[in-house]
N, C-alpha and C positions, 0 to 999 in steps of 0.2 A: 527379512520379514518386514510388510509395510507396519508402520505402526496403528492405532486405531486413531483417525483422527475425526471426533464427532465435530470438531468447529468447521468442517469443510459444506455443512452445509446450512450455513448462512451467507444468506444472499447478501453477495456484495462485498463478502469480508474475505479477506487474504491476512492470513497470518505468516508472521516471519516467522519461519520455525526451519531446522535444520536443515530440513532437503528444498525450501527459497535459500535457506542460506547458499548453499551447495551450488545454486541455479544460478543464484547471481552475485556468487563471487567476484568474478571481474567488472560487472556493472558497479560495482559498489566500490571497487579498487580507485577505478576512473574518478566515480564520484567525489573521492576519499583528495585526490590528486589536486582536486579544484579550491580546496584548501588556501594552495599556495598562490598570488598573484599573477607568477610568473605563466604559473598553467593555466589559469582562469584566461589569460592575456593568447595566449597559443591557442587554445579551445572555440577563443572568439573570434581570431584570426581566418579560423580554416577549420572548424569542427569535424567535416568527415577528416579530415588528414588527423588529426588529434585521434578523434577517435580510433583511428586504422590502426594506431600503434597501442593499442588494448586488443586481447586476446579475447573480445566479447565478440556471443554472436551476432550476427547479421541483423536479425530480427532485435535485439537489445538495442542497433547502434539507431536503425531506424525509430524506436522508440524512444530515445534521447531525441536527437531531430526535430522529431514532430512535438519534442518538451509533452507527449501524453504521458504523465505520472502512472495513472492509472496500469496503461499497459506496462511500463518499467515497472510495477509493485506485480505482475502479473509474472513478470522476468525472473522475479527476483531480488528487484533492486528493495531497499529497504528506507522507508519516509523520509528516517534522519539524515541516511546520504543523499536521499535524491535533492534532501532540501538544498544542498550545495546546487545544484545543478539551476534551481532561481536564485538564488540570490548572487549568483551569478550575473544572472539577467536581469539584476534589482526585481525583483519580486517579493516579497515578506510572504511571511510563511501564510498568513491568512489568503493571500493572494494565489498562493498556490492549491491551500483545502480548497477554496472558490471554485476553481477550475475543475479540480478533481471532484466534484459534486453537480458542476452543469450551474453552476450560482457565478453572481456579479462576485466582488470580493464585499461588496456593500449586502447582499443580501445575506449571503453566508454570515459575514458579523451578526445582523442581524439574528437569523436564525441562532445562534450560538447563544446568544445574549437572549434568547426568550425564553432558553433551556435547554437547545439541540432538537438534534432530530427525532422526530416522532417513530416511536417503536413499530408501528402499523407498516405493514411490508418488511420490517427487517430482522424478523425472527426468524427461528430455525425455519426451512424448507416446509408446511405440514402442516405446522403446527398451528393450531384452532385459534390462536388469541388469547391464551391464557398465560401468564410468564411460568411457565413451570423450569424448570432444574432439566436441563440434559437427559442425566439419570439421578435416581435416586439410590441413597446409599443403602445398603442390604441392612433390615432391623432401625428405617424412620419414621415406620407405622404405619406406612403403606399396605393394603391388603391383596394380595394375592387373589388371581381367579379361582374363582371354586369356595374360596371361605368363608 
């Protein structure tokens, strides 16, 4: 049985939760591997060849490739491994939010450093503009129709 997952509909947002986890076990393994020197060094070498000997899918490896975060978090893969995957590439982790946003790595700071991103667009699916609560808990005063 699926479970009830009300965060599925905000735009934009991927949560790591069980079944990403499930999804991109092997993306995340690879990630995990770059760790070590040695692999980062084989990885830069010949990256599809590296990547071949990962039981990930197809659609995963070309997502590494194309270094799109975005689509590997869509995979599966999960932030803090993919971070391996830039700083590989020397990237710092700002440098990689950057990208994953459509931002320079200079604008993204900037943005960060004003307060983050503005909540307009990235609420639930629906919803009017008001920050309300998902749900509310049964008995927090809330009045039922008809009363």
């Amino acid at each position: 049985m699926a479970l009830d997952k009300p965060y599925k509909d905000v735009p934009g947002t991927i949560i790591f939760d069980a079944e990403q986890s499930r999804l991109g076990y092997w993306l995340n393994q690879f990630c995990t591997s770059l760790m070590k020197a040695e692999n980062r060094a084989r990885f830069l070498a010949d990256e599809r060849a590296y990547l071949d000997e990962w039981p990930m899918t197809e659609e995963q490896k070309l997502a590494v490739l194309a270094r799109d975060l975005n689509w590997c978090m869509a995979l599966g893969g999960n932030i803090y491994f993919l971070a391996r995957i830039g700083a590989t590439d020397g990237k710092s982790f700002q440098q990689m939010a950057g990208s994953m946003t459509g931002m320079s790595e200079e604008e993204y700071r900037n943005m960060m450093v004003a307060g983050g991103r503005s909540v307009e667009g990235n609420r639930r699916i629906g919803e009017d503009g008001d920050a309300q609560p998902h749900r509310q808990p049964q008995g927090a005063g809330s009045k039922k129709e008809g009363n």
